[in-house]
C-alpha positions as CSV (number, residue, x, y, z in Angstrom):
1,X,0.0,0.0,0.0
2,X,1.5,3.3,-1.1
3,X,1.6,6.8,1.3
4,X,-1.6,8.3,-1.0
5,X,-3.5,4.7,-0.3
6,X,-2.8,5.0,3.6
7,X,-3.8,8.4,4.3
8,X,-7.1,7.7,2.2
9,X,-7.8,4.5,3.9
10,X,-6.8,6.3,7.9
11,X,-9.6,9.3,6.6
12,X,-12.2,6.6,5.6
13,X,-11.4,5.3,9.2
14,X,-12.0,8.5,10.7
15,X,-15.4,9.7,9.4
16,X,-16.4,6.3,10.0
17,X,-15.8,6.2,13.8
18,X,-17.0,9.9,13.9
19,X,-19.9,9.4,11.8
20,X,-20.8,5.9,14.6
21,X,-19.7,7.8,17.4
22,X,-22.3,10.5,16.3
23,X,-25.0,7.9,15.6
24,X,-24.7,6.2,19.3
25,X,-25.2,9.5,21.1
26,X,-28.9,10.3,22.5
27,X,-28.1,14.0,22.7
28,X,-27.2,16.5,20.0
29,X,-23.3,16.1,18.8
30,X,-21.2,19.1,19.6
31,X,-17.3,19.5,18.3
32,X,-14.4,21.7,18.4
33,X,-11.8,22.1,15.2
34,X,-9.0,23.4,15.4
35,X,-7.1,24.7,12.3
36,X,-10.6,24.7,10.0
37,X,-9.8,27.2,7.4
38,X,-13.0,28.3,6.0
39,X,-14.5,25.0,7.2
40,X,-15.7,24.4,3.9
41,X,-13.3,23.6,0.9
42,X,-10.8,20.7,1.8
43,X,-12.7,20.0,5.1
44,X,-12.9,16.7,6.0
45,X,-16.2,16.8,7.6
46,X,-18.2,19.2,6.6
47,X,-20.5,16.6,4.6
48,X,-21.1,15.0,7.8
49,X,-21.4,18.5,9.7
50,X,-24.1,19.3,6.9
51,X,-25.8,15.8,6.8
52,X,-25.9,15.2,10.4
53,X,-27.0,18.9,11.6
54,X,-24.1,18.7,14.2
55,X,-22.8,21.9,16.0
56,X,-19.3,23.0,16.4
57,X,-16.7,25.7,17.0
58,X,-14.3,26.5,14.3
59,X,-11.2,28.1,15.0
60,X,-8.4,29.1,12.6
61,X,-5.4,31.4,13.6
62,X,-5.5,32.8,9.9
63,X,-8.5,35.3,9.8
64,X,-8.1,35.2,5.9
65,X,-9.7,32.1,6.1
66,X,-12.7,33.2,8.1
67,X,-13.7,36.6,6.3
């Protein structure tokens, strides 16, 4: 398995477990990322923030990103 093949198969991993994670809760899920950019292109989950209607704080130290 090459470097590209790994990282893929570790994301698939993680949105998985996030997206079970979310799924066993009884409450509402709430996150934090760090380092979001715009939290839109290139995010990782913002599909799942969208499809799941879960709430979070985004936090980037560039405010180019956030304007």
């Amino acid at each position: 398995m090459n470097e590209q093949e790994t990282k893929h198969s570790l994301d698939i991993d993680f949105r998985s477990t996030l997206q079970e994670y979310s799924d066993s809760l009884d409450r509402q899920f709430n996150f934090i990322q760090i380092g979001c950019n715009d939290g839109y292109m290139a995010d990782p989950i913002f599909d799942l923030v969208k499809d799941n209607n879960w709430r979070g704080f985004l936090v980037d130290a560039d405010l180019y990103y956030l304007e």
